[in-house]
C-alpha positions in Angstrom: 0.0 0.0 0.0 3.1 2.6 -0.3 1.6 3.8 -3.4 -1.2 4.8 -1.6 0.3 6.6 1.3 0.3 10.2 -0.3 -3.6 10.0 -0.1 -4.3 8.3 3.1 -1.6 10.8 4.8 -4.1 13.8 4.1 -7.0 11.3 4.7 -6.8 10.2 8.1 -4.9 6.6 6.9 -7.8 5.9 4.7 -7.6 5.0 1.0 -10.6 4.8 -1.7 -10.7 2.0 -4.7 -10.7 5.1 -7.0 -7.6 6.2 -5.3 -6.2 2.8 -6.1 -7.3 3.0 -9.4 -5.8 6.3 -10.1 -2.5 5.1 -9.1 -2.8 2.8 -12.0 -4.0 -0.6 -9.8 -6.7 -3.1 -10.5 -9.9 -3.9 -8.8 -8.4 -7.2 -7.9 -5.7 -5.6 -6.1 -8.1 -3.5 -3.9 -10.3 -7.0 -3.3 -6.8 -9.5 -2.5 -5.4 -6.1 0.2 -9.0 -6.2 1.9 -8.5 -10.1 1.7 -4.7 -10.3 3.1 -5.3 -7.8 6.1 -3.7 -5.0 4.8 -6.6 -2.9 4.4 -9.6 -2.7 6.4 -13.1 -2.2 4.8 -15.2 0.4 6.4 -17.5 1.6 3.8 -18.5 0.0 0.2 -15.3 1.8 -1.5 -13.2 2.9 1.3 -11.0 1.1 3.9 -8.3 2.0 6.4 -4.7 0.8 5.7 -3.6 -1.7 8.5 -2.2 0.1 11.6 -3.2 3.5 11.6 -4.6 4.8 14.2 -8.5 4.4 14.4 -10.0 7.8 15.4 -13.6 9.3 15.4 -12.6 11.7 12.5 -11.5 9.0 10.9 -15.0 7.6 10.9 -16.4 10.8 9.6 -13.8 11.4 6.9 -14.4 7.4 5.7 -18.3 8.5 5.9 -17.5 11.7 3.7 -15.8 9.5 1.2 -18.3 6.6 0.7 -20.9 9.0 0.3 -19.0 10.6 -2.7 -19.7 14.3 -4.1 -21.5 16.8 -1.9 -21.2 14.9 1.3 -19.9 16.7 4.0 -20.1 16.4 7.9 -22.9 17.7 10.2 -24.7 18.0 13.0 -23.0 16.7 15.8 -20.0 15.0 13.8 -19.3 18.8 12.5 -19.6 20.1 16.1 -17.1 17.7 17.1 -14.9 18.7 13.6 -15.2 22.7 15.1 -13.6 21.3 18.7 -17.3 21.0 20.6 -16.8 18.1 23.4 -19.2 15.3 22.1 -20.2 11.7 23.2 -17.9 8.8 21.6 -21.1 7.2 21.0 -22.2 9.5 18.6 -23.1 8.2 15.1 -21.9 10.0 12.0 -23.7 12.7 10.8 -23.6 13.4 6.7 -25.5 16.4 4.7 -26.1 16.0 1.2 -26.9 18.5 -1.1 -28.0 16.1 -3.8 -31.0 14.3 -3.7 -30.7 11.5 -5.2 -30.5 8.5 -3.1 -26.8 7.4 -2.2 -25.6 4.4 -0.4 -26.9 3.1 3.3 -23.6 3.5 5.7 -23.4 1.6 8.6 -23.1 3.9 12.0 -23.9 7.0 9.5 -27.0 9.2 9.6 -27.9 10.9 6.5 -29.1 14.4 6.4 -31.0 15.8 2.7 -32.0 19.1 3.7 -34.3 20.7 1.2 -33.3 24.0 2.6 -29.5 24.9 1.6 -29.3 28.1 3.5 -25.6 28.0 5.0 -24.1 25.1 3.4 -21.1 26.6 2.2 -18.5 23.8 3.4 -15.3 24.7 5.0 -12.3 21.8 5.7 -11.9 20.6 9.2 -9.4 18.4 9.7 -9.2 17.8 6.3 -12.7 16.4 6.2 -15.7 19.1 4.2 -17.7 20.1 6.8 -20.7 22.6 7.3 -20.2 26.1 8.4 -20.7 26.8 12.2 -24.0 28.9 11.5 -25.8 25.9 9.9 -24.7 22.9 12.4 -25.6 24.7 15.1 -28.9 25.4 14.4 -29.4 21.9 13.0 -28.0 20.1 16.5 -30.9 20.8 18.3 -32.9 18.7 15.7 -30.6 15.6 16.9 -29.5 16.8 20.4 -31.4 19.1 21.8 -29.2 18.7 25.0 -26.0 19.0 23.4 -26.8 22.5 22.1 -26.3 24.3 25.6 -22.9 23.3 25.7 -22.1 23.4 22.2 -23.3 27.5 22.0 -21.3 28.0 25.7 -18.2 26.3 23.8 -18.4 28.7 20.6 -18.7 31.7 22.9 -16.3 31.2 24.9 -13.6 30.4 21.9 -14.7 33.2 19.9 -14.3 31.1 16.6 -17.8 32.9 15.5 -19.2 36.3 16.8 -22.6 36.5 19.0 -24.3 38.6 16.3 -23.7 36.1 14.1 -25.2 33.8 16.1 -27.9 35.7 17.1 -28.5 36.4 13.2 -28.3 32.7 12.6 -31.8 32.3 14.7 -33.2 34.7 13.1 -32.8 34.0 9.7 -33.3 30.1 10.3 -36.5 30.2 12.7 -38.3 31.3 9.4 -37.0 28.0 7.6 -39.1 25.9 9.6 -35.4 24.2 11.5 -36.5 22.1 14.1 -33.1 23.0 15.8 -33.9 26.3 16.4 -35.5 26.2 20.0 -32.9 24.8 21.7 -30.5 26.9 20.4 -32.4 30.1 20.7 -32.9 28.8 24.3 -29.0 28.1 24.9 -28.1 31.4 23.7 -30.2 33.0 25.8 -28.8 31.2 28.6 -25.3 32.4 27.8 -26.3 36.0 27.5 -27.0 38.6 29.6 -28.3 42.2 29.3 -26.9 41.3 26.0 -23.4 40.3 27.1 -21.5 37.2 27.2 -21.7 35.2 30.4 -18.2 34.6 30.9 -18.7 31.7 33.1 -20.8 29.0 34.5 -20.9 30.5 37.7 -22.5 34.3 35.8 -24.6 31.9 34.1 -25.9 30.1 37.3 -26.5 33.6 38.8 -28.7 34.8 36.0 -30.8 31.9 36.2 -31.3 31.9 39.7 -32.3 35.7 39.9 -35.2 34.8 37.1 -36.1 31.6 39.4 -36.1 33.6 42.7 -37.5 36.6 41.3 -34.6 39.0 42.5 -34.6 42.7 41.8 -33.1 43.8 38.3 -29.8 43.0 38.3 -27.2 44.6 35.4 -24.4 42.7 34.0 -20.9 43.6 34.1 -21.0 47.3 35.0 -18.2 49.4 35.4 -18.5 51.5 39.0 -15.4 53.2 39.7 -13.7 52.0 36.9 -13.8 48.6 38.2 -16.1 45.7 35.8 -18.1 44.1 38.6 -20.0 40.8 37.9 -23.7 42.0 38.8 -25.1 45.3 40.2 -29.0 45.4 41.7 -29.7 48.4 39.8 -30.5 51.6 42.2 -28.8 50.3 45.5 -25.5 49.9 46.5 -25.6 46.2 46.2 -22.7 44.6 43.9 -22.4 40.7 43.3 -19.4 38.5 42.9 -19.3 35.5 41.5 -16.0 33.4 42.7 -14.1 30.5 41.9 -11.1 29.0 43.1 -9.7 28.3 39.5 -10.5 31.8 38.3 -9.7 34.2 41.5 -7.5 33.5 43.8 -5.2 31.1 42.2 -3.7 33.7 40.4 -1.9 36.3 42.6 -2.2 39.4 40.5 -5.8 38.6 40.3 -6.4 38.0 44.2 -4.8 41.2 45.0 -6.8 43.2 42.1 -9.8 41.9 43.5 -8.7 43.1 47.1 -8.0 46.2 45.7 -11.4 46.8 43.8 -13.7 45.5 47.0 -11.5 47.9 49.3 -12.2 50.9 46.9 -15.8 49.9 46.1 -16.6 49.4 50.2 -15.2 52.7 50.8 -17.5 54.6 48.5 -20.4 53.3 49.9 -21.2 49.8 48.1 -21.7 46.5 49.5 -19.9 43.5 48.0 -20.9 40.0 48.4 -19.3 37.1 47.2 -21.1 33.8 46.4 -19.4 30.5 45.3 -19.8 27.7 43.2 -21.0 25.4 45.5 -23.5 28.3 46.9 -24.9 28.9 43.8 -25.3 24.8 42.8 -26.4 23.6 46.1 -28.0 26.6 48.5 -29.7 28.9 45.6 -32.1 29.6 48.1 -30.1 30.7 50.7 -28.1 32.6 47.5 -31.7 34.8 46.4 -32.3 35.4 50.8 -29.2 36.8 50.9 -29.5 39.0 47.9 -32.7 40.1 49.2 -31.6 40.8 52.6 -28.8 43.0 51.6 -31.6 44.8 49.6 -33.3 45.0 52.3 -31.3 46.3 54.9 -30.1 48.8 52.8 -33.2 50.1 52.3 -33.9 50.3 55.9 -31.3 52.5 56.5 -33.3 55.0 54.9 -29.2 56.0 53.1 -30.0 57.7 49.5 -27.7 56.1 47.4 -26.5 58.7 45.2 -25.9 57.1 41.6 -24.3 60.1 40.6 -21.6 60.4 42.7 -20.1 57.1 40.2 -19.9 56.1 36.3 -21.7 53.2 35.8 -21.6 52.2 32.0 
């Protein structure tokens, strides 16, 4: 199979019997490799060459291949392609733009979309794959669970912009894609006031205030020149939202933070800090503690003077 290993380098140690045919080989010598152990047959026309390493986008590129012209990964095999964290169970996931009916693939699931909006492929791991904008609203039609993480994921990488996003639902809820609730609903978990919830402890926070029925809250405000993670809007209250990982296991960051909550105390604000395991396990206690500083505040009968700081 030397003759074969330009092709299956750049093909994830996979080789096609047109490959071999190109290279000026028979059929029968594609038929006595599959039958001497040197390759391995994983789709009708496409096999692996003994000893490479079998990996899951090895399985989607062979999928890709079988399927021939058009084919390219989706759904949840093109989140995985983009770098989203996904099940090893997962089957492969193919969209093609043809219609006519192509070959049944074992482990594969094939996608014929009527509606072509977004197909434009892009190579990932040198396997054609769907653009971000499309696989993500079609996950939810296969996954809805896996969408949550899959939207947190592309937020937090930055490998496609929120308005982008946010113009993806829009322009696909009027296509009819089943997908489009869940991720509508995971975006909308990752934002707030229209801002990027940096982390799963922000994200927590915003969901418990809805669920506990807090006062309005503002997202990442600067007061003092210091970003703050939540300000109850028209009190003195500020929330922080701490991790180990995040705050004080970097130095610089422990003694900004110092820094900030000395300087926001002094003019007048209270800071309170919650955890992770206060928001995940005592969201009650969280939301009775939010509304007793409210409260005590406001029994102190103390105007708070918004003016006398820049809040942006």
């Amino acid at each position: 199979m030397q003759v074969l290993e330009p092709f299956a380098t750049t093909h994830h140690g996979l080789v096609t019997r047109a490959s071999l045919r190109r290279a000026g080989h028979s059929r029968m010598t594609w038929y006595r490799a599959i039958d001497d152990g040197r390759l391995e047959l994983l789709h009708p026309g496409v096999a692996r060459i003994y000893g490479t390493p079998a990996t899951r986008e090895q399985r989607i590129a062979a999928a890709v291949l079988a399927a021939g012209a058009g084919a390219m990964a989706s759904h949840r095999s093109a989140a995985l392609l983009w770098g989203v964290p996904r099940p090893d169970d997962d089957p492969v996931d193919l969209i093609l733009t043809e219609r006519s009916r192509g070959p049944t693939l074992d482990g594969v699931v094939v996608h014929r979309p009527r509606d072509l909006l977004d197909l434009g492929t892009v190579i990932r791991h040198s396997i054609p794959t769907c653009k971000i904008v499309r696989w993500v609203c079609d996950l939810g039609a296969v996954d809805p669970a896996g969408v949550h993480p899959a939207v947190g994921y592309l937020a937090m990488s930055g490998l496609v912009p929120l308005v982008d996003l946010e113009n993806a639902i829009s322009v696909h809820s009027r296509q009819g894609r089943h997908g489009i609730k869940a991720f509508r609903k995971a975006l909308s978990d990752w934002l707030a006031d229209g801002k990027l919830l940096d982390s799963e402890l922000e994200r927590r926070m915003t969901r418990l205030a809805k669920r506990y029925r807090l006062p309005a809250m503002r997202f990442h405000p600067v007061i003092l020149g210091y970003e703050v993670d939540f300000w109850v809007i028209d009190t003195p209250v500020i929330l922080e939202c701490d991790s180990w990982e995040f705050h004080d296991k970097r130095r610089h960051k422990f003694e900004y933070d110092r820094l900030r909550n000395a300087e926001l105390t002094a003019a007048g604000y209270l800071v309170v800090h919650f955890t992770w395991t206060m928001l995940t396990r005592q969201p009650q206690w969280v939301a009775s503690v939010v509304r007793d500083a409210v409260a005590r505040w406001s029994r102190r009968g103390d105007p708070f003077r918004e003016a006398t700081v820049t809040i942006s």
